[in-house]
N, C-alpha and C positions, 0 to 999 in steps of 0.2 A: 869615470871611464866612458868612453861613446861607447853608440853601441855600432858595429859594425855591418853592411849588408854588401853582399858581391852577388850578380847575376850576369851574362853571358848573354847577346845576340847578337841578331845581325841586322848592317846599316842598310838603312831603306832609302830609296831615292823617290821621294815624291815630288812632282809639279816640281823638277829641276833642282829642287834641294835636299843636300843629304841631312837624314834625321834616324833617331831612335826612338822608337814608341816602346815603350817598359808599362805592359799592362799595371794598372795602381794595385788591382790584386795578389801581385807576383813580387813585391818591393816598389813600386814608382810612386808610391803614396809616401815610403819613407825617404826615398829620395826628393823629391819633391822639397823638401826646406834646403837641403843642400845646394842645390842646384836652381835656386832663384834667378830671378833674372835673364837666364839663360833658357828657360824653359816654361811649358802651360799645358796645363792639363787638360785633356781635348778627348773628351767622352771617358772612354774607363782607360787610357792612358794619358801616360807622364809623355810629352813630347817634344826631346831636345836636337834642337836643328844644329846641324855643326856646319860652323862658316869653314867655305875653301882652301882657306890659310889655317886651319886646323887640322884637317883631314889630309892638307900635304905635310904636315906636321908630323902626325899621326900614322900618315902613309896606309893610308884604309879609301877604300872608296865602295861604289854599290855593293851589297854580297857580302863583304867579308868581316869576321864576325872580332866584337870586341869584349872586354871584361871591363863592367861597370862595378867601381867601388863604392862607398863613402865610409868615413870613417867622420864625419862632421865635416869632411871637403869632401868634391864628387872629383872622381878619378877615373878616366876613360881609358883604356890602351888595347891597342891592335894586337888579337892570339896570334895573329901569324905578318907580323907588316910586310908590307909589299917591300921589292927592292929599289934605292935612289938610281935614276939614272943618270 
């Protein structure tokens, strides 16, 4: 059985790109294999950039906050998504 880890924050907008920084002390070290490829660890955070067509996806942008999974896949989703217009 995986073992499971869920935390909660909010999307950051740096140098014009939206990302997550999940301190590695708080879970982003266990995330971290999950989320290969997608992501790199940049001081004492896990830092995963989310492309444009994810985030309209997603329906999240600066601010507003998400719920990170893994369960052996990393699983992103918006607590409150914005509404399609």
């Amino acid at each position: 059985m995986e073992n499971t880890i869920s935390l909660e924050g909010p999307v950051l907008k740096v140098n014009g790109e939206l990302m997550l920084l999940i301190p590695l002390v708080d879970g982003g070290s266990e995330l971290a294999e999950c989320s290969r490829g997608i992501s790199e660890i940049q001081g004492e955070f896990l830092k995963i950039v989310i492309p444009e067509w994810l985030a309209e996806l997603l329906r999240i942008e600066e601010g507003d906050l998400v719920s990170v999974r893994s369960d052996g896949k990393l699983h992103i989703r918006a607590l409150n998504p914005r509404l399609v217009n």
